[in-house]
Structures are given as structure tokens and as C-alpha cells.
C-alpha positions as CSV (number, residue, x, y, z in Angstrom):
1,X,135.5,75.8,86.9
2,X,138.0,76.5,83.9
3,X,141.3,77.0,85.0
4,X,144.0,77.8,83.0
5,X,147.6,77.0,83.4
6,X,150.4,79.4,81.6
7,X,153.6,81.0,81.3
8,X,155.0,83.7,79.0
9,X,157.7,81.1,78.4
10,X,158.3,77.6,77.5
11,X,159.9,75.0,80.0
12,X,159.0,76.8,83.1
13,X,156.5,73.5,84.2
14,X,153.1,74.1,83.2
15,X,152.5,70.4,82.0
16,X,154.1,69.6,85.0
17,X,151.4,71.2,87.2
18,X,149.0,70.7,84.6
19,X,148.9,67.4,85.2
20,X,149.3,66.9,88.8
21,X,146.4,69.3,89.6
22,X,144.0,67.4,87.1
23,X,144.8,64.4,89.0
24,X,144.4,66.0,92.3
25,X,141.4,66.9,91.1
26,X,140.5,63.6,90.3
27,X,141.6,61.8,93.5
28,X,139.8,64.5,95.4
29,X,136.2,63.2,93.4
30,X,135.9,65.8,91.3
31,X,134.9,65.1,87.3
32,X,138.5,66.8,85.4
33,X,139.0,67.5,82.5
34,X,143.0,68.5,81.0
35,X,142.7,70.1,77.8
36,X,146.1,69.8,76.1
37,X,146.2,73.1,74.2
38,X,149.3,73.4,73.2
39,X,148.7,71.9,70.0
40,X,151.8,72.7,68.2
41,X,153.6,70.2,71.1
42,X,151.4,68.6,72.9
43,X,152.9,66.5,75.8
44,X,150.5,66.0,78.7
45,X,150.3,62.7,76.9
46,X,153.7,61.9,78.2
47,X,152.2,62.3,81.8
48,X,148.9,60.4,81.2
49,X,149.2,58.3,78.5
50,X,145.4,57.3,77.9
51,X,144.3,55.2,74.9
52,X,142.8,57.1,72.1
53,X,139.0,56.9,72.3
54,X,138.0,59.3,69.8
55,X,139.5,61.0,67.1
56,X,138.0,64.1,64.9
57,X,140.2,65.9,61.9
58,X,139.5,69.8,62.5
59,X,140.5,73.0,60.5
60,X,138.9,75.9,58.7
61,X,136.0,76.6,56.6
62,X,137.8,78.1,53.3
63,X,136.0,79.3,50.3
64,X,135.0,77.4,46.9
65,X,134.1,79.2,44.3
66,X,131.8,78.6,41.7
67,X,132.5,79.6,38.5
68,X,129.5,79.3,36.7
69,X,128.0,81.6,38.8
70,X,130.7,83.8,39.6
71,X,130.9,87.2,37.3
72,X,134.0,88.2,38.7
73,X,133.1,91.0,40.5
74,X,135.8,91.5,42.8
75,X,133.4,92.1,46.2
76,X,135.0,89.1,47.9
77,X,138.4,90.2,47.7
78,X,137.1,93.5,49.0
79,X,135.3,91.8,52.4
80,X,138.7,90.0,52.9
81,X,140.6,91.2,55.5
82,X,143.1,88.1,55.0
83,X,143.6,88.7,51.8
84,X,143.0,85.4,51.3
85,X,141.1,86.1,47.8
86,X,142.2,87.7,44.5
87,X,139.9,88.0,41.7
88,X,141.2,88.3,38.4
89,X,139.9,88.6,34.5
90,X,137.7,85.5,34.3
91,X,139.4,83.7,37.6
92,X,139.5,83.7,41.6
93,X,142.4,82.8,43.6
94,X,142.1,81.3,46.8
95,X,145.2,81.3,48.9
96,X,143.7,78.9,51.9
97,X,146.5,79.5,54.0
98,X,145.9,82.9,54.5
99,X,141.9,82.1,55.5
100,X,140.4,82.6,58.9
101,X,137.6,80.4,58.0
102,X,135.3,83.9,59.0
103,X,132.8,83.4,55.9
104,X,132.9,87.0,55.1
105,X,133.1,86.4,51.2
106,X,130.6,83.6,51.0
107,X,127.9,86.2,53.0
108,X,128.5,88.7,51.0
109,X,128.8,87.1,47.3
110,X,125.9,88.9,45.2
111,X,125.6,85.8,42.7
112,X,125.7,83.1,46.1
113,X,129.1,82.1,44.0
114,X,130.8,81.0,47.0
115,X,130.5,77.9,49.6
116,X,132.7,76.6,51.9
117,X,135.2,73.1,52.6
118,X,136.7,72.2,55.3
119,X,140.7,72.3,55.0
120,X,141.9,69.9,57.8
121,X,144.8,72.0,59.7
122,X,144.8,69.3,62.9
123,X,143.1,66.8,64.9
124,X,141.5,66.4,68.0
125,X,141.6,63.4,70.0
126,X,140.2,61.9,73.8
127,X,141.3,59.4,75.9
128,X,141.1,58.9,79.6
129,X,143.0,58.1,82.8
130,X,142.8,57.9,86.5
131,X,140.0,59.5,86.5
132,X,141.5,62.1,84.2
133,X,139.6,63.0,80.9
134,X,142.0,64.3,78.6
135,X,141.7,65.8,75.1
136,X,144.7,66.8,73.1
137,X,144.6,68.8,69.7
138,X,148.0,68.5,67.3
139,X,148.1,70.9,64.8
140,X,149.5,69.7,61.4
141,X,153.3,70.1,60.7
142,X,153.6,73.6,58.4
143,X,150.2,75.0,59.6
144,X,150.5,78.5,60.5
145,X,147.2,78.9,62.8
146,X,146.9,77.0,65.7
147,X,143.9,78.9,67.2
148,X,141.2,77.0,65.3
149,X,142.6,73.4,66.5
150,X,142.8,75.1,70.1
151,X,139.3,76.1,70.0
152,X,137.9,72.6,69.3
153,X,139.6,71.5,72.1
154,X,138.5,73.6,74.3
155,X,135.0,73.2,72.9
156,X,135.4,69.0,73.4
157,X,137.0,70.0,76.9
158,X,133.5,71.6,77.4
159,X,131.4,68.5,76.2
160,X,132.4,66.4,79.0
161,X,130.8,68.7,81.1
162,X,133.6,68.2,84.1
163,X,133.2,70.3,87.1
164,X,136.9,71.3,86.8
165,X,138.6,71.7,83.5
166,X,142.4,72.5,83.3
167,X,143.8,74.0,80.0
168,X,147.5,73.6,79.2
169,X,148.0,76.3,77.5
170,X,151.0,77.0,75.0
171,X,153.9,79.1,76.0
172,X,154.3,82.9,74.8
173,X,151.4,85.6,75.2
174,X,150.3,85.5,71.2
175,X,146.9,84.4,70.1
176,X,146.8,80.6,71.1
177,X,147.4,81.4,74.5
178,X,144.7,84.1,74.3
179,X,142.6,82.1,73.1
180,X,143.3,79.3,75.6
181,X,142.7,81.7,78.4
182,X,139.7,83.4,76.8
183,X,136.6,82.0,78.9
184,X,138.8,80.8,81.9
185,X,138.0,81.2,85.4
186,X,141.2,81.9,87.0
187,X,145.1,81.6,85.3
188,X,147.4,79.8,87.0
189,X,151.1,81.0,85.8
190,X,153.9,78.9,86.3
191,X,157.3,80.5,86.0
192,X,161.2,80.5,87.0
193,X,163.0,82.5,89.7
194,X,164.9,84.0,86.9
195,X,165.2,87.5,85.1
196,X,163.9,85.8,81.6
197,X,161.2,83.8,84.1
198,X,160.2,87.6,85.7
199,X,160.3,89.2,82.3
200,X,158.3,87.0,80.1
201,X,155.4,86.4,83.6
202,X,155.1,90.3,83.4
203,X,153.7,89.8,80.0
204,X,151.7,86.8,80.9
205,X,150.2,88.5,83.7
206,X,149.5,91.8,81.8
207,X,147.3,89.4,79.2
208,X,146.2,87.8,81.5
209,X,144.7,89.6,84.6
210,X,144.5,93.6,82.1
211,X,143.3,92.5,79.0
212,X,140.7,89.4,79.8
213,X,140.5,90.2,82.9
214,X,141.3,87.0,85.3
215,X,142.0,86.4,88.6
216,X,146.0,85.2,88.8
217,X,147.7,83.0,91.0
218,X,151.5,81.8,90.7
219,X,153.3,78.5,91.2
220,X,157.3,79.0,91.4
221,X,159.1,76.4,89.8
222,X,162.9,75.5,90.2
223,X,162.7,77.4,93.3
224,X,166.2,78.2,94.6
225,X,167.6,79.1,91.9
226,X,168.1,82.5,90.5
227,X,167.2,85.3,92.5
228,X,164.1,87.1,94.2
229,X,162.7,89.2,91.4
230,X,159.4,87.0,91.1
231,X,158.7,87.2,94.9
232,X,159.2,91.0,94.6
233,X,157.1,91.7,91.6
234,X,154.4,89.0,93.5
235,X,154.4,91.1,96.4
236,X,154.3,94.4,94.3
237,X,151.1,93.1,92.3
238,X,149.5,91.3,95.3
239,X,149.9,88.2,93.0
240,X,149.7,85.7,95.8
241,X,152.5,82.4,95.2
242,X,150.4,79.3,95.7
243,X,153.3,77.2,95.7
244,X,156.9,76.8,95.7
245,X,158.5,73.4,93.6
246,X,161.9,73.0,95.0
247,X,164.9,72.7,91.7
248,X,165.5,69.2,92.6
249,X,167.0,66.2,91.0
250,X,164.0,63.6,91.6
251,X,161.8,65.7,90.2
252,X,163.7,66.2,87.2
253,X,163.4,62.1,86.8
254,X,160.4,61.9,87.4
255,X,159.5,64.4,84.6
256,X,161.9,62.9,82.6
257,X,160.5,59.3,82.7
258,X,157.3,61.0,82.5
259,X,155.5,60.1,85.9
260,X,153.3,62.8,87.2
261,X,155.1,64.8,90.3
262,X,152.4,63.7,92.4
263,X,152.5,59.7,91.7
264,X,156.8,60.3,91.6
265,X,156.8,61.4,95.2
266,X,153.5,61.3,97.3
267,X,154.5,64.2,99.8
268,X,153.3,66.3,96.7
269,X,149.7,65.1,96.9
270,X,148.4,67.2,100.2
271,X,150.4,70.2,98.4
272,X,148.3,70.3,94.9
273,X,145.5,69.1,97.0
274,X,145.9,72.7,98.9
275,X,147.1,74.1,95.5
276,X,143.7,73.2,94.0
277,X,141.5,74.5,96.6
278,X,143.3,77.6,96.6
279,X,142.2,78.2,92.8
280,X,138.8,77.2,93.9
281,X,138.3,79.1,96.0
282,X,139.8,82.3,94.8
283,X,138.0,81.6,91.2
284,X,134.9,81.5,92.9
285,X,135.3,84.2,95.2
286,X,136.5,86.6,92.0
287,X,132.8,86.7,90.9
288,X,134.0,84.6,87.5
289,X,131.0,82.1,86.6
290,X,132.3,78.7,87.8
């Protein structure tokens, strides 16, 4: 089962949960996999630092032209929806930045002028960790397009072929966490007792659950603080709140030493334990391929 952990803001606790519930996961038995995709700052790392066992440089497939071939017909600046290609008198620019890596131009080049390079935008790496199998992808400093690094890591989070993989996604509601969520099972959303913590889970939830579709389930962090807008829009959506994490001090050290809130205070372990068979068991039940 894929299960993906989000927010429509940052600092609300998904690595936090992230992390215990992989390792719940793997105390329980279960093969887990965390898939750190948050590649513009990944920090699941901090929680479970593992010792790189494999590292791959990722990116997109941009175009190369050839100009002895090439008659400067202009047809792959036309296919371009990027506007990644401009073809003048007796020369093609390629602004690589701008690509998508979709291979529109090379397909439809009437002289077979075009190929394709890799242009390395990130890595991917694996380690693991208490039973934890994590991957991570970090997106090089200045690149624009995290989605392609994201999508390796899911696809390296697949390889292991876990029976529970956990996706850390990034914060927001734009395309990386799209794409994180695209193909999950279930989304957990972790958020705030706050107006910006009820304003920006609206949005998560309306990507999540309207437009792909998932079953959603909601862990309230820095509970006690605030005031009861989440539990009211909860109980409007028939969201169900699958746990409450208290705003307290130790917990807060524990993060900030970066000890996983299960392995900080033990009293946690029976609550992701139930945490994580609550996601089971409502993924399962939603009819989502496990």
C-alpha cells in the first residue's frame, strides 16, 4: 500500500509522522519503504540517518540537434509547448531549462535531426535503517522542476517492492505534490489547529480527495493550540482525525535533536501502531489497489 503523507503547508509535521509510521511499520514486520519526496529539502534523513547505498544522477531528456541534418524547418519549435526551442536562419536554440524532457520535437523531426541527452537536474540516493528502506531525491540548487527528480523516487520507492511505502511529500498543492500523491492509496494530511493550518488543508484536501481522487485521513499536530476550525471542517467533510499530537515541549526536542517521536518517547509507539492500521485499513476498504 502507498500512502502518502501531506499538508498544504510547510512545518505542520509531515516528516515527523512520516517517519514514525515507516518505523511502525517496520517494527510491526511489515517491508517499508519512506520515499523522501521533498526533494527541494529533503530531511527524513535527519530522522533516519542511513548510510548511502546507492546513488543515481537523474534529470531530463533535452534535445540535441544535429546540424548537418537539420534544414531549419521550424516544426520543432512548433510541437513545443515549452517553448523550449527556437529555430532561426541556419541555427536552433535550445533553452534546456524550459524542457519537459516530453520528446515531442525529436518524434516529430522530418530529417530525424534531433536526439536526446540527459541534463542532470538531481540525484537519487538509498540507504537503510531499522528496518526502514529509505530513498531520498535532492534536486539541484537553481533547478526549477522538481517533478522529474520526484518521479524517480517514487519509481526507486517502487523497486524495493515493500508492502507499505510512505511518501513525504513536499508542502503546498502545486505539481510536486501532485505528483507525489498521484498513484497513492490513501493521503494522510498533517496540519495545525490554526486558521493558516485550516486554510491551506482545504486546499490539500480538495487536490487530494476531488481531483485524484483518494481516500483522506488527518493527524492534528500542535494540538491545543489555536482554535477548533480543523475539528469543525473534519466533522463537516467526514474527514475522520486519526490522531491528535499534543504541542509539547519534549516533542519539540526530540525533533530538534532529530530522534523519531516514537524512539523519543515510547508511549507513541501503540498510537502510530493504531495510526497505521487505521490507514490500512481504510485504503483497503476504499477499493484503491493496495
Amino acid at each position: 500500500m502507498i500512502i502518502g503523507v501531506a499538508s498544504g503547508k510547510g512545518g505542520t509535521g509531515k516528516t515527523t509522522v512520516a517517519t514514525s509510521l515507516a518505523l511502525a511499520a517496520a517494527d510491526s514486520g511489515l517491508q517499508v519503504t519512506l520515499a523522501d519526496c521533498d526533494v527541494e529539502e529533503p530531511n527524513a534523513q535527519l530522522f533516519l540517518p542511513t548510510v548511502c547505498e546507492g546513488r543515481e544522477e537523474v534529470g531530463v531528456l533535452t534535445p540535441v540537434v544535429d546540424p548537418a541534418r537539420c534544414t531549419y524547418c521550424g516544426r520543432c519549435a512548433r510541437v513545443c509547448a515549452y517553448h523550449a526551442l527556437a529555430v532561426l536562419p541556419g541555427q536552433v536554440l535550445v533553452f534546456s531549462e524550459l524542457c519537459h524532457g516530453c520528446g515531442s520535437c525529436a518524434l516529430n523531426c522530418p530529417e530525424g535531426a534531433i536526439t536526446e541527452a540527459l541534463r542532470v537536474t538531481g540525484v537519487v540516493e538509498r540507504g537503510s535503517l531499522d528496518g526502514v528502506h529509505l530513498v531520498q531525491g535532492v534536486l539541484n540548487v537553481g533547478e526549477a522542476m522538481a517533478v522529474p527528480v520526484i518521479r524517480e523516487v517514487k519509481r526507486w520507492g517502487r523497486r524495493s517492492m515493500a508492502e507499505v511505502v510512505v511518501l513525504d511529500a513536499p508542502p503546498g498543492t502545486s505539481c510536486p505534490v501532485v505528483e507525489t500523491l498521484r498513484g497513492a492509496d490513501y493521503a494522510l494530511m498533517v496540519t495545525e489547529p490554526t486558521p493558516f493550518g485550516l486554510h491551506d488543508l482545504k486546499l490539500a484536501v480538495q487536490v487530494a480527495h476531488e481531483e485524484l481522487s483518494l481516500p483522506v485521513g488527518v493527524v492534528i499536530n500542535r494540538d491545543g493550540i489555536g482554535d477548533k476550525g480543523v475539528d469543525a471542517y473534519c466533522e463537516e467533510e467526514g474527514l475522520p482525525i486519526l490522531m491528535r499530537i499534543p504541542f509539547d515541549r519534549h516533542i519539540a526536542e526530540a525533533c530538534a535533536e532529530g530522534v523519531p517521536l516514537i524512539r523519543a518517547l515510547p508511549e507513541y509507539q501503540r498510537r502510530f501502531d493504531d495510526l497505521l492500521c487505521a490507514v490500512l485499513g481504510s485504503g483497503l476498504g476504499s477499493g484503491v489497489g493496495s
